[in-house]
CHARMM-style PDB file with segment names, atoms N, HN, CA, C and O in Angstrom:
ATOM      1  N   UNK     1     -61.763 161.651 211.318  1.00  0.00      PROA
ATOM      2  CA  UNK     1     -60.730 162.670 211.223  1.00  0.00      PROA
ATOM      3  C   UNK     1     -59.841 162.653 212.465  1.00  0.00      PROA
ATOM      4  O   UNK     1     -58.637 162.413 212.384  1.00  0.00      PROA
ATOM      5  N   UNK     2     -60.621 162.980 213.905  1.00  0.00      PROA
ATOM      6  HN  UNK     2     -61.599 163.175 213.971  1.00  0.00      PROA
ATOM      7  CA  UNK     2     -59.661 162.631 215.102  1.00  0.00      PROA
ATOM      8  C   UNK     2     -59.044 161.458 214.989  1.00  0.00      PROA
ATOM      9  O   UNK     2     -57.919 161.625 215.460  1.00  0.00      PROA
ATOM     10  N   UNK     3     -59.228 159.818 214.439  1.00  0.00      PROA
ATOM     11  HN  UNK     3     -60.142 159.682 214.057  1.00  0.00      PROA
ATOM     12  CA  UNK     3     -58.503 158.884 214.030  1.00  0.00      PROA
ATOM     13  C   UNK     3     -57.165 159.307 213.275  1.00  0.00      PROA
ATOM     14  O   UNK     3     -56.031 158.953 213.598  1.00  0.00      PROA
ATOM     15  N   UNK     4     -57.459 160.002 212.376  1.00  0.00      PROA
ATOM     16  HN  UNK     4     -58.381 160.289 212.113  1.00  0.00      PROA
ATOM     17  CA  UNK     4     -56.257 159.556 211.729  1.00  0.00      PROA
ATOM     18  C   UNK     4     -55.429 160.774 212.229  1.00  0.00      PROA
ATOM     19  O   UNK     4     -54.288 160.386 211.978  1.00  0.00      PROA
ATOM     20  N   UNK     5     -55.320 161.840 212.707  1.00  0.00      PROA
ATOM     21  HN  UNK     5     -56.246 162.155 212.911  1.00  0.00      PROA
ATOM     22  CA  UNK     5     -54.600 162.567 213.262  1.00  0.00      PROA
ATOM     23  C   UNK     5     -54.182 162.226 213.994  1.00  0.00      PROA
ATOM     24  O   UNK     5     -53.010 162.603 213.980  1.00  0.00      PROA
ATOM     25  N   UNK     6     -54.494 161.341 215.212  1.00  0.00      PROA
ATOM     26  HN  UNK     6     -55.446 161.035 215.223  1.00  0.00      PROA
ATOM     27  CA  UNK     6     -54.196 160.135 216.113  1.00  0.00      PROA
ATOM     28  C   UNK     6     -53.213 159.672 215.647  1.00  0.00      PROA
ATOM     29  O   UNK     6     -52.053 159.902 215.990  1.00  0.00      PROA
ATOM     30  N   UNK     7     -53.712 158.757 214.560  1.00  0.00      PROA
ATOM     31  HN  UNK     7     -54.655 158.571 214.282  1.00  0.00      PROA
ATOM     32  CA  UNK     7     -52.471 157.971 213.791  1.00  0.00      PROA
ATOM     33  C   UNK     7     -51.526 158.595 213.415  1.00  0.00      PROA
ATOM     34  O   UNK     7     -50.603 157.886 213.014  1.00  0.00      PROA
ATOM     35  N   UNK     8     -51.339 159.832 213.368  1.00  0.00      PROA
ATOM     36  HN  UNK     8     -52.089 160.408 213.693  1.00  0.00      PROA
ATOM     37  CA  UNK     8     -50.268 160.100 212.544  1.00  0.00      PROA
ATOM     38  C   UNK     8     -49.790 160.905 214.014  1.00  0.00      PROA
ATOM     39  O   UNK     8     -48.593 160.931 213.728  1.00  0.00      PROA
ATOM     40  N   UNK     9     -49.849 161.572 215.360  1.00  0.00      PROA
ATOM     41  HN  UNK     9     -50.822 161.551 215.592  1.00  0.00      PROA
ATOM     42  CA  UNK     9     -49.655 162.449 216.111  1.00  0.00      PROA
ATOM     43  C   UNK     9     -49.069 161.257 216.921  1.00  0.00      PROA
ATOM     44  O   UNK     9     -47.959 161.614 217.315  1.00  0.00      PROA
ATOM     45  N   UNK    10     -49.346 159.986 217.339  1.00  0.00      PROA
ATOM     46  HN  UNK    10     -50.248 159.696 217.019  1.00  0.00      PROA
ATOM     47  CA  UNK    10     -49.219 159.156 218.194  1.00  0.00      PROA
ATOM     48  C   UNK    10     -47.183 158.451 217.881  1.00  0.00      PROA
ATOM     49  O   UNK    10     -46.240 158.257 218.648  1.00  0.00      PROA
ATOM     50  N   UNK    11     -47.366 158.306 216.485  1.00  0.00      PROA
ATOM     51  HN  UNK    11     -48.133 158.464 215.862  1.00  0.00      PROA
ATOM     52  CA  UNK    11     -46.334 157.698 215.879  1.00  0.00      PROA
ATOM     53  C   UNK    11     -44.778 158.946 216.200  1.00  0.00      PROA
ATOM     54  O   UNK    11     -43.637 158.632 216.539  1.00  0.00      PROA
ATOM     55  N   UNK    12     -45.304 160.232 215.949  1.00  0.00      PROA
ATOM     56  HN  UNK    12     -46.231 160.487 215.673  1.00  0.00      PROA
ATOM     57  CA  UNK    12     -44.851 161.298 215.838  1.00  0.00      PROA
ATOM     58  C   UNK    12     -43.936 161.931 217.301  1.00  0.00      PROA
ATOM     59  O   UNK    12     -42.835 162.455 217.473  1.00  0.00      PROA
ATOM     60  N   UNK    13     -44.926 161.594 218.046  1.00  0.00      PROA
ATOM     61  HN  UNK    13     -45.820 161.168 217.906  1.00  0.00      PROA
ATOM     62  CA  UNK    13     -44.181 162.274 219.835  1.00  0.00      PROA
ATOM     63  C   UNK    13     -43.605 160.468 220.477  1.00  0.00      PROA
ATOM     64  O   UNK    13     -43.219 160.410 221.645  1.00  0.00      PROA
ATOM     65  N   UNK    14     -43.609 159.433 219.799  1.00  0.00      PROA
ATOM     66  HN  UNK    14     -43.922 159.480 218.851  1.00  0.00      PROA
ATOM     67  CA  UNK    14     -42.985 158.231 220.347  1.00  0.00      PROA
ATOM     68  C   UNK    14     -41.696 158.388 219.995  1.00  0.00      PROA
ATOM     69  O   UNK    14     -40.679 158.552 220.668  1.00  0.00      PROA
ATOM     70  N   UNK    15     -41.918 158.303 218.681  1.00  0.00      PROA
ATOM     71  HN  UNK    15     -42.745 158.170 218.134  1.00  0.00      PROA
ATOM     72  CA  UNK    15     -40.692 158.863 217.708  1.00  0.00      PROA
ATOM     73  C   UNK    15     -39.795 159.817 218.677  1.00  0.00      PROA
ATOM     74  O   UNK    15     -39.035 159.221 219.441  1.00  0.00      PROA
ATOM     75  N   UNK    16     -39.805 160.992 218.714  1.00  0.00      PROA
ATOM     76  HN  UNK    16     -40.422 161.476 218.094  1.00  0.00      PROA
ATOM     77  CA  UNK    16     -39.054 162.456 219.386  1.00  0.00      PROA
ATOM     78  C   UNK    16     -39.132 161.851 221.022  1.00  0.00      PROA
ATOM     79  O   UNK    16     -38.060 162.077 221.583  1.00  0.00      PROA
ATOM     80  N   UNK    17     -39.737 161.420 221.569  1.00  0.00      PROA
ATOM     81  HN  UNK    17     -40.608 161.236 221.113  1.00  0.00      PROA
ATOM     82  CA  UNK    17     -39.731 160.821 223.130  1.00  0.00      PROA
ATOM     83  C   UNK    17     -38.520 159.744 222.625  1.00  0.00      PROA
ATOM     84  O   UNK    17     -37.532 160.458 222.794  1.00  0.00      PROA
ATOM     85  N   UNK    18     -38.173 158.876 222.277  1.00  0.00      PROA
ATOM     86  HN  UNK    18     -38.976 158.296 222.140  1.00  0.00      PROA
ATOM     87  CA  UNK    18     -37.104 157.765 221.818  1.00  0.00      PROA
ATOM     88  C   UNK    18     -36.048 158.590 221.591  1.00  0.00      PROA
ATOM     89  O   UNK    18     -35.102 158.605 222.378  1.00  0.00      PROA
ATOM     90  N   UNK    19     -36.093 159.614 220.154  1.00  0.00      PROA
ATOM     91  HN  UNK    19     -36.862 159.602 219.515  1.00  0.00      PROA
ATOM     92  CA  UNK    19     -34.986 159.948 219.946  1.00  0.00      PROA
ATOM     93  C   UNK    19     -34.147 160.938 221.316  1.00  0.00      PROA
ATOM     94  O   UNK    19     -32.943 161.017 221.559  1.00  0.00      PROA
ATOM     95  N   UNK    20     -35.328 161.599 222.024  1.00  0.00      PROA
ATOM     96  HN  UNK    20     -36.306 161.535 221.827  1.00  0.00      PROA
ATOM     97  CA  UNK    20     -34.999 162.510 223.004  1.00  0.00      PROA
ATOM     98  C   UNK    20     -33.804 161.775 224.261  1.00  0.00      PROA
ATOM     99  O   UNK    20     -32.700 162.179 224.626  1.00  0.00      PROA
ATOM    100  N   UNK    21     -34.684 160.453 224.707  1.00  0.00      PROA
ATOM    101  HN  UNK    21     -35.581 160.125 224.411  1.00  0.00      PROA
ATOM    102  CA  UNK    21     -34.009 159.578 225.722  1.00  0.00      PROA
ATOM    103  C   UNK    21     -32.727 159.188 225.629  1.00  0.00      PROA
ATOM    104  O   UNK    21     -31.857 159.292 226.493  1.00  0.00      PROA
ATOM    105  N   UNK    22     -32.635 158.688 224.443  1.00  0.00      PROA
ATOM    106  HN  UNK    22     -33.343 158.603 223.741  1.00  0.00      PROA
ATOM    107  CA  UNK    22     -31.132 158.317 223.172  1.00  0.00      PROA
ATOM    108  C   UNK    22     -30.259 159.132 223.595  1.00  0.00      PROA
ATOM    109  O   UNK    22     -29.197 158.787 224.112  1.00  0.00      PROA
ATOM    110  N   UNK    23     -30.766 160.733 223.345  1.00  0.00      PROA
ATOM    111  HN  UNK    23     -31.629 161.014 222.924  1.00  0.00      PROA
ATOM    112  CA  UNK    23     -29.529 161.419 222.806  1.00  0.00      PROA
ATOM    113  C   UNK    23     -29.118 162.245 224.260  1.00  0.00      PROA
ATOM    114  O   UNK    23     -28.034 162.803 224.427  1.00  0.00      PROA
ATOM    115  N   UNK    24     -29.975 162.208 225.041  1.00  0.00      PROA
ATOM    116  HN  UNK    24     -30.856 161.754 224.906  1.00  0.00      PROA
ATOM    117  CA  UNK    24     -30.007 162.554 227.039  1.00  0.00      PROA
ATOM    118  C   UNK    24     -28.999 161.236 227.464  1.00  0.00      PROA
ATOM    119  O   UNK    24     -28.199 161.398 228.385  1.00  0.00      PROA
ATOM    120  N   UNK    25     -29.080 159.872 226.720  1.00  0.00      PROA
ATOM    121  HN  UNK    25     -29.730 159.741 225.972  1.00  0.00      PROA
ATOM    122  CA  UNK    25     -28.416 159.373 227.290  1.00  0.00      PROA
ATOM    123  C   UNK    25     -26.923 159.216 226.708  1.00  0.00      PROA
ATOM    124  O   UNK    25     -26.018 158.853 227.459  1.00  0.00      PROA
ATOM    125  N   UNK    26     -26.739 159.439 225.639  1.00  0.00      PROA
ATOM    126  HN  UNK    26     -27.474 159.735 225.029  1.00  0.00      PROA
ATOM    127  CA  UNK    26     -25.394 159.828 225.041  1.00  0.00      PROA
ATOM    128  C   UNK    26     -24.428 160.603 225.242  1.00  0.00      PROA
ATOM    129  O   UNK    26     -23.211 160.500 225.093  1.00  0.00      PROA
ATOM    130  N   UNK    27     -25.470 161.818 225.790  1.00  0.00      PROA
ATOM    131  HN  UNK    27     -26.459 161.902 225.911  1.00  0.00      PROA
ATOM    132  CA  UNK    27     -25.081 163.034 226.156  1.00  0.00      PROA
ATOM    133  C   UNK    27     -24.700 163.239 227.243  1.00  0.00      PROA
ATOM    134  O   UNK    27     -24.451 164.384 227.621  1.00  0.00      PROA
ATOM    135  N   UNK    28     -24.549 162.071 228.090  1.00  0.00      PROA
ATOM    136  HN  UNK    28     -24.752 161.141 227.784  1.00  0.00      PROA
ATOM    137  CA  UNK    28     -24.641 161.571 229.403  1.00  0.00      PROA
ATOM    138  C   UNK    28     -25.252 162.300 230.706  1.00  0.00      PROA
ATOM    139  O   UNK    28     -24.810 162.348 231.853  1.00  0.00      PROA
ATOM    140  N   UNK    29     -26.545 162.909 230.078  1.00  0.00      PROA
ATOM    141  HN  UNK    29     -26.905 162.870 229.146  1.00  0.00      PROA
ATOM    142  CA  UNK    29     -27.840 163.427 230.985  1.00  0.00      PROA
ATOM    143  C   UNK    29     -27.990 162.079 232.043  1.00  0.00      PROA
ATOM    144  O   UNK    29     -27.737 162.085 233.247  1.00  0.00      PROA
ATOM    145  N   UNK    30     -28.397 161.118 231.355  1.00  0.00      PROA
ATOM    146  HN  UNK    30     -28.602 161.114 230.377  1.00  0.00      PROA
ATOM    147  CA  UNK    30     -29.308 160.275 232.247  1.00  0.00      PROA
ATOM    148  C   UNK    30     -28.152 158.738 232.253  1.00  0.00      PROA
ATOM    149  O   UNK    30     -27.334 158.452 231.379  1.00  0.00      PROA
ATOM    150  N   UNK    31     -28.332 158.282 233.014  1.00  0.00      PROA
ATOM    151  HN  UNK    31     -28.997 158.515 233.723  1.00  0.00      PROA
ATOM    152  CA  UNK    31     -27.649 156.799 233.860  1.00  0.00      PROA
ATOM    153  C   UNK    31     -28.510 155.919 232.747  1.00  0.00      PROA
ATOM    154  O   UNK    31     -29.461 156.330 232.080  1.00  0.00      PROA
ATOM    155  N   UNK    32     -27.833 154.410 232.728  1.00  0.00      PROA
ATOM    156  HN  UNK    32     -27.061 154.077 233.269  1.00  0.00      PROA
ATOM    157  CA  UNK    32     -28.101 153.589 231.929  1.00  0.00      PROA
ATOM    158  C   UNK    32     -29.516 153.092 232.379  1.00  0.00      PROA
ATOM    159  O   UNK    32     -30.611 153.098 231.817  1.00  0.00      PROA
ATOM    160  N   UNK    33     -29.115 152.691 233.515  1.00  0.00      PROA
ATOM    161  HN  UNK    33     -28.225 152.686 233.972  1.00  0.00      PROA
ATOM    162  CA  UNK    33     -30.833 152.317 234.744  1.00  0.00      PROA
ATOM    163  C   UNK    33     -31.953 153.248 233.833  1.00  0.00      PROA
ATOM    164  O   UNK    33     -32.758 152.837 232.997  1.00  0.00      PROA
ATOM    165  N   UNK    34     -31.757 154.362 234.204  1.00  0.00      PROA
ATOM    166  HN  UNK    34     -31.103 154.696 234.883  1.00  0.00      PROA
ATOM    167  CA  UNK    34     -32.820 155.360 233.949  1.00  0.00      PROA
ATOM    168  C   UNK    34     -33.254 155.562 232.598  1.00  0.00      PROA
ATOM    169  O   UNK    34     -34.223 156.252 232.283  1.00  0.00      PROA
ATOM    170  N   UNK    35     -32.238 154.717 231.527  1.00  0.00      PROA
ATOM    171  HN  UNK    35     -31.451 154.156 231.782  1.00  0.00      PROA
ATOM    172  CA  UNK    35     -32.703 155.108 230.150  1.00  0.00      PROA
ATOM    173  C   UNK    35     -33.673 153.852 229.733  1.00  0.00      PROA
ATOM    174  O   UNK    35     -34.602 153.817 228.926  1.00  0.00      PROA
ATOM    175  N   UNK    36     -33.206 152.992 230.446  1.00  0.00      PROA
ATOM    176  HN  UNK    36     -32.452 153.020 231.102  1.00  0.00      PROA
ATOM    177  CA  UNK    36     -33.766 151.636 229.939  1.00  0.00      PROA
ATOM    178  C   UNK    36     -35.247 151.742 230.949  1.00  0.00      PROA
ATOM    179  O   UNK    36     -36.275 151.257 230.477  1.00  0.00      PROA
ATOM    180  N   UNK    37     -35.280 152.285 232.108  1.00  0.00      PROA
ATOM    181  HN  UNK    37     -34.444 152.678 232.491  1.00  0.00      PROA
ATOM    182  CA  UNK    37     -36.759 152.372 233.012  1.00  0.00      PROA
ATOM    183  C   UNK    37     -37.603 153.079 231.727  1.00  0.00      PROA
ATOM    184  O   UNK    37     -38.617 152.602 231.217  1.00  0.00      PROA
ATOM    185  N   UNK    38     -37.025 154.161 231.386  1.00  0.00      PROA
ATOM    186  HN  UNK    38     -36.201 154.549 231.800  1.00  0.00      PROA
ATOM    187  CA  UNK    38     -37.833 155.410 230.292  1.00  0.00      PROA
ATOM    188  C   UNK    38     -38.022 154.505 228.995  1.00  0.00      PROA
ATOM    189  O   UNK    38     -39.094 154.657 228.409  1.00  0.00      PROA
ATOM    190  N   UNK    39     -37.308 153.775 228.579  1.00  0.00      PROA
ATOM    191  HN  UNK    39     -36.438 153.651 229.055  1.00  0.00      PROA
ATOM    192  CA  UNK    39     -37.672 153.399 227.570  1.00  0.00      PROA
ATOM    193  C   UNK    39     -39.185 152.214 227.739  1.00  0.00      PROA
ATOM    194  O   UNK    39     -40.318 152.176 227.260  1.00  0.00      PROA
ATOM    195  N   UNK    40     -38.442 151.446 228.619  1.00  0.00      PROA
ATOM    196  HN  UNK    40     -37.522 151.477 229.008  1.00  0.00      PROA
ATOM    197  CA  UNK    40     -39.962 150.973 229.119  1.00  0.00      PROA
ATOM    198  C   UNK    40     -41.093 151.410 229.470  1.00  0.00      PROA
ATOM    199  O   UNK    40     -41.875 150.460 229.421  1.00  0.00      PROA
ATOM    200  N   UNK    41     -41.560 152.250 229.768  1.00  0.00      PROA
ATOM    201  HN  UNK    41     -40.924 153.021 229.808  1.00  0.00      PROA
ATOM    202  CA  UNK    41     -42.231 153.486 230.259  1.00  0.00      PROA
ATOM    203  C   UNK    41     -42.850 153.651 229.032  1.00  0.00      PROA
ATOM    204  O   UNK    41     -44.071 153.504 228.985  1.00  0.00      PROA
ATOM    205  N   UNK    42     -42.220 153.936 228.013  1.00  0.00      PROA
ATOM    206  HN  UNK    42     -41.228 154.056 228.052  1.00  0.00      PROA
ATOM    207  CA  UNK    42     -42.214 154.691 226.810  1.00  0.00      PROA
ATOM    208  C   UNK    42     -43.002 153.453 226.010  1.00  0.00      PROA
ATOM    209  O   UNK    42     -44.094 153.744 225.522  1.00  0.00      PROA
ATOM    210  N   UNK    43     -42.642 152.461 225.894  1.00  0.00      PROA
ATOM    211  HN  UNK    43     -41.755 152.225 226.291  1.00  0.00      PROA
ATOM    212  CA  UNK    43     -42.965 151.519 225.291  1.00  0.00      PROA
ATOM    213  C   UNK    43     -44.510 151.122 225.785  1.00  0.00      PROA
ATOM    214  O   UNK    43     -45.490 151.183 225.042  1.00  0.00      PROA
ATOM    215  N   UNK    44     -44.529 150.834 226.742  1.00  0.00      PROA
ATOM    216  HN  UNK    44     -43.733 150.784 227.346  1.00  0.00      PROA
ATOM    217  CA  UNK    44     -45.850 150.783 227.549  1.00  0.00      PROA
ATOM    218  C   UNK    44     -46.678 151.874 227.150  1.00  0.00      PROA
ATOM    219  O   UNK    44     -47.642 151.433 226.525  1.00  0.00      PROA
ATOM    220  N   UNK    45     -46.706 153.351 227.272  1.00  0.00      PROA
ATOM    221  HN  UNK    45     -45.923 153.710 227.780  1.00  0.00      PROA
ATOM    222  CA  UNK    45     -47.417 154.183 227.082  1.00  0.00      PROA
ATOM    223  C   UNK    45     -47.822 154.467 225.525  1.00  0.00      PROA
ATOM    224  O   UNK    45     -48.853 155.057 225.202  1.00  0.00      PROA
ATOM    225  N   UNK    46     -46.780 153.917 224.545  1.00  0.00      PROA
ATOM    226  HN  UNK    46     -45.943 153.438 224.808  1.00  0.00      PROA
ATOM    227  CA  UNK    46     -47.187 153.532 222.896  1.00  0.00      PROA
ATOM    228  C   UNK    46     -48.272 152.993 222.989  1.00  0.00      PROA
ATOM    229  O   UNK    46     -49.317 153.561 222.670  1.00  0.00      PROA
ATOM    230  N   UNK    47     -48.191 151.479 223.564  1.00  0.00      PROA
ATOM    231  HN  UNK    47     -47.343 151.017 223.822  1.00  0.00      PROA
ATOM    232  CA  UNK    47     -48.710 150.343 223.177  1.00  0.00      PROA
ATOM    233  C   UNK    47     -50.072 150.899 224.126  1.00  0.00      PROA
ATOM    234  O   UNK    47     -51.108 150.895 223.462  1.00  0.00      PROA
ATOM    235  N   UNK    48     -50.175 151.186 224.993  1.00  0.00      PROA
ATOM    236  HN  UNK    48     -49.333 151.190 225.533  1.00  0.00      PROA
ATOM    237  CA  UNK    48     -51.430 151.635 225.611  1.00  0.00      PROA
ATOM    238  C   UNK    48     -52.473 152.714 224.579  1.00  0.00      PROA
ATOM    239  O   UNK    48     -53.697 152.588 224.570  1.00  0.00      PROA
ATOM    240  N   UNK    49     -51.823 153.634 223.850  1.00  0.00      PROA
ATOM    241  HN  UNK    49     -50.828 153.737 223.858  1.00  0.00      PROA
ATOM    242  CA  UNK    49     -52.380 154.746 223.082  1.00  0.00      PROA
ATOM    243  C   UNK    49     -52.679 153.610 221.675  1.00  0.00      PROA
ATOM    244  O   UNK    49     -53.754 153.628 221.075  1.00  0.00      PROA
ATOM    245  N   UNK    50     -51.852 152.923 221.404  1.00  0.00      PROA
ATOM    246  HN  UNK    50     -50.978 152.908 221.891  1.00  0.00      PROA
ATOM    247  CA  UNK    50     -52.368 152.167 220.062  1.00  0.00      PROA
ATOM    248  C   UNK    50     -53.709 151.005 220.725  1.00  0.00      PROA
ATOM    249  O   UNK    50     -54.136 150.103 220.005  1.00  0.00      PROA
ATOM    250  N   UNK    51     -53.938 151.099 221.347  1.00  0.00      PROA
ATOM    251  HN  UNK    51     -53.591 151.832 221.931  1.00  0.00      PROA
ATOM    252  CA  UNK    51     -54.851 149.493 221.856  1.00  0.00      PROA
ATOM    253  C   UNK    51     -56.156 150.998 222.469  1.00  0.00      PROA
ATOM    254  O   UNK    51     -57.305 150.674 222.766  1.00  0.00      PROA
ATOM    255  N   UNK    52     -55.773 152.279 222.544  1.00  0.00      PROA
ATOM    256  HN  UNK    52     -54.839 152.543 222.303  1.00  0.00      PROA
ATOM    257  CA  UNK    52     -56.842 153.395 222.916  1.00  0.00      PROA
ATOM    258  C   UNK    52     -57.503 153.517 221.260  1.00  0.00      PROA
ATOM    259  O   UNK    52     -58.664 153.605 220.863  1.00  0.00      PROA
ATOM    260  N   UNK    53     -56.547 153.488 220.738  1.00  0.00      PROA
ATOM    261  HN  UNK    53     -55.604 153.417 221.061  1.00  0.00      PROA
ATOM    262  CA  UNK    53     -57.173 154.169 218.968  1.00  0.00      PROA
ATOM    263  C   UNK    53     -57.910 152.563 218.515  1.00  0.00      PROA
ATOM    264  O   UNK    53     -59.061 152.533 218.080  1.00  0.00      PROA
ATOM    265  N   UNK    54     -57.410 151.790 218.618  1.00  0.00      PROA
ATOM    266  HN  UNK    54     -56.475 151.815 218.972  1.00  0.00      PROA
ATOM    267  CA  UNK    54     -57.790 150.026 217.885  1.00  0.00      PROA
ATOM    268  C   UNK    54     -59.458 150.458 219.025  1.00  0.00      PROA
ATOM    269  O   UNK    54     -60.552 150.367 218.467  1.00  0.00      PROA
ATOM    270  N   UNK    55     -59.417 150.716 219.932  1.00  0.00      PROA
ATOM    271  HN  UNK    55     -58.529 150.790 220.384  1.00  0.00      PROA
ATOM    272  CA  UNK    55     -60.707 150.451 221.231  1.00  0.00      PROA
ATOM    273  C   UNK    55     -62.258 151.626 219.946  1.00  0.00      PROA
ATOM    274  O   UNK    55     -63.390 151.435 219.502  1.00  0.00      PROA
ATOM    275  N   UNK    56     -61.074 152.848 219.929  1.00  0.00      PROA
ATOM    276  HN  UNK    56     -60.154 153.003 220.289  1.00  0.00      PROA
ATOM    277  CA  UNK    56     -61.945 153.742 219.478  1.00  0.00      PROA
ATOM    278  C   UNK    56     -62.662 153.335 218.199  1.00  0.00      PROA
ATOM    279  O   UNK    56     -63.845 153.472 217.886  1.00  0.00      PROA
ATOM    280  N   UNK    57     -61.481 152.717 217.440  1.00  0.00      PROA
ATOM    281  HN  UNK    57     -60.521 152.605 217.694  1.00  0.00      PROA
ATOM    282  CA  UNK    57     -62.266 152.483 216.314  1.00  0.00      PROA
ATOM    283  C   UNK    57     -63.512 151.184 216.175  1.00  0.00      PROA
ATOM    284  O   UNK    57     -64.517 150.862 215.540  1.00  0.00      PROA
ATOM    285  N   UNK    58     -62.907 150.898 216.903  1.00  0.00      PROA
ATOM    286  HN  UNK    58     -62.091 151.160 217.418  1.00  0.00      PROA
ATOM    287  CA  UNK    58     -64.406 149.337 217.143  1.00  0.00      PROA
ATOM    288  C   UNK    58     -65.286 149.657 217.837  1.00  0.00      PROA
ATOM    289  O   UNK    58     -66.288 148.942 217.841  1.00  0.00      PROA
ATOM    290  N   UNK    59     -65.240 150.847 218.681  1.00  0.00      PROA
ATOM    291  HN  UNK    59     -64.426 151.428 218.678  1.00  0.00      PROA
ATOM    292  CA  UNK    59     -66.800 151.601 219.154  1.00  0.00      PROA
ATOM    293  C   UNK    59     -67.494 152.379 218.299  1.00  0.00      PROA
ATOM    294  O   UNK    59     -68.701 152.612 218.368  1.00  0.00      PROA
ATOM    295  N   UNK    60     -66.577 152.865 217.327  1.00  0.00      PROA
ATOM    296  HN  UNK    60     -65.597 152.676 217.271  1.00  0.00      PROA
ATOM    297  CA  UNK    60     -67.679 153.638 216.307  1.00  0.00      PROA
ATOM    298  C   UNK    60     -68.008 152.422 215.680  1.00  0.00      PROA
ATOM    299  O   UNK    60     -69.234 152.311 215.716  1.00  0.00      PROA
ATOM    300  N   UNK    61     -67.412 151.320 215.045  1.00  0.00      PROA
ATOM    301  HN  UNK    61     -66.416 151.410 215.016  1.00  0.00      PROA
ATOM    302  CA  UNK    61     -67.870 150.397 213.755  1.00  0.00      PROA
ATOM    303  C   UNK    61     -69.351 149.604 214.943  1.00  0.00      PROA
ATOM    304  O   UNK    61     -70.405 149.224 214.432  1.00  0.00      PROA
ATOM    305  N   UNK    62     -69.094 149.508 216.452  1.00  0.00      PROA
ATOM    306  HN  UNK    62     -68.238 149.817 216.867  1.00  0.00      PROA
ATOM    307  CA  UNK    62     -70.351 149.209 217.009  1.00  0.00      PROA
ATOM    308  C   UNK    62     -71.570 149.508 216.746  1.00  0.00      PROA
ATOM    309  O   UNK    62     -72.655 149.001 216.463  1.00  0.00      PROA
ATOM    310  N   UNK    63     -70.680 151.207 217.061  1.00  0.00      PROA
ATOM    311  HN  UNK    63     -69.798 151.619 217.291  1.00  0.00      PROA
ATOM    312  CA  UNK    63     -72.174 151.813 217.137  1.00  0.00      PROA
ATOM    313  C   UNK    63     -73.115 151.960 216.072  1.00  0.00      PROA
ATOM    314  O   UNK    63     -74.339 151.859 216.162  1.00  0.00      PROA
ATOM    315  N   UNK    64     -72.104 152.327 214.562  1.00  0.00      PROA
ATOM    316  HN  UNK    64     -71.110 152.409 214.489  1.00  0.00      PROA
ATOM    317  CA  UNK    64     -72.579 152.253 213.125  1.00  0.00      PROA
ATOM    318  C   UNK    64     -73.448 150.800 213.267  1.00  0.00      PROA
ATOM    319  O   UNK    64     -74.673 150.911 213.307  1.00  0.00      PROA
ATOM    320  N   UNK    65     -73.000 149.773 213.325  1.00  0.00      PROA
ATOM    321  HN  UNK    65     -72.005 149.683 213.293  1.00  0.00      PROA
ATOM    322  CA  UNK    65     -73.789 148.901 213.572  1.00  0.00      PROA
ATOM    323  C   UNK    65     -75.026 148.738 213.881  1.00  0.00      PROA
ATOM    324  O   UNK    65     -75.842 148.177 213.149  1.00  0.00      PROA
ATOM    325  N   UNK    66     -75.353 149.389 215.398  1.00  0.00      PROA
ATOM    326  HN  UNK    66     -74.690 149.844 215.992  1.00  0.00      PROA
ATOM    327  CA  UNK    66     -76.446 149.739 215.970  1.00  0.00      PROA
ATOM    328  C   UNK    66     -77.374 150.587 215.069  1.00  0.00      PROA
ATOM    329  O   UNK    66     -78.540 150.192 215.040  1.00  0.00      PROA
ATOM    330  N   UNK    67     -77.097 151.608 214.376  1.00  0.00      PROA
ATOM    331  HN  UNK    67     -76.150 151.929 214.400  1.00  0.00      PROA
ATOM    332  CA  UNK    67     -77.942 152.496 213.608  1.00  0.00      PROA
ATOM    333  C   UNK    67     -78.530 151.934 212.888  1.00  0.00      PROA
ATOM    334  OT1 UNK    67     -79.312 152.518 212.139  1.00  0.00      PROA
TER     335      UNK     67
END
């Protein structure tokens, strides 16, 4: 159950963090430098939370294993 709420919560605040940066930078909140640092940032911290959920799920199929 915490999986898939994951899955669906993770996709959800990347999403609104992207669109947020976009429209700060349109809006001409933030410098070009600073949108493209954030987006990287952003990208990194996805890909870190998806390789956290892929980790989680192969420790339970371990542990099921073990039982």
């Amino acid at each position: 159950m915490f999986n898939l709420a994951a899955r669906i919560v993770l996709p959800l605040i990347a999403l609104v963090a992207f669109i947020s940066v976009f429209l700060l930078y349109y809006h001409h909140y933030l410098t070009l430098w600073l949108t493209i640092l954030l987006v990287v940032i952003l990208v990194i911290l996805v890909n870190i939370g998806y390789i956290w959920l892929y980790w989680q799920r192969k420790k339970t199929q371990f542990e099921d294993d073990d039982a």
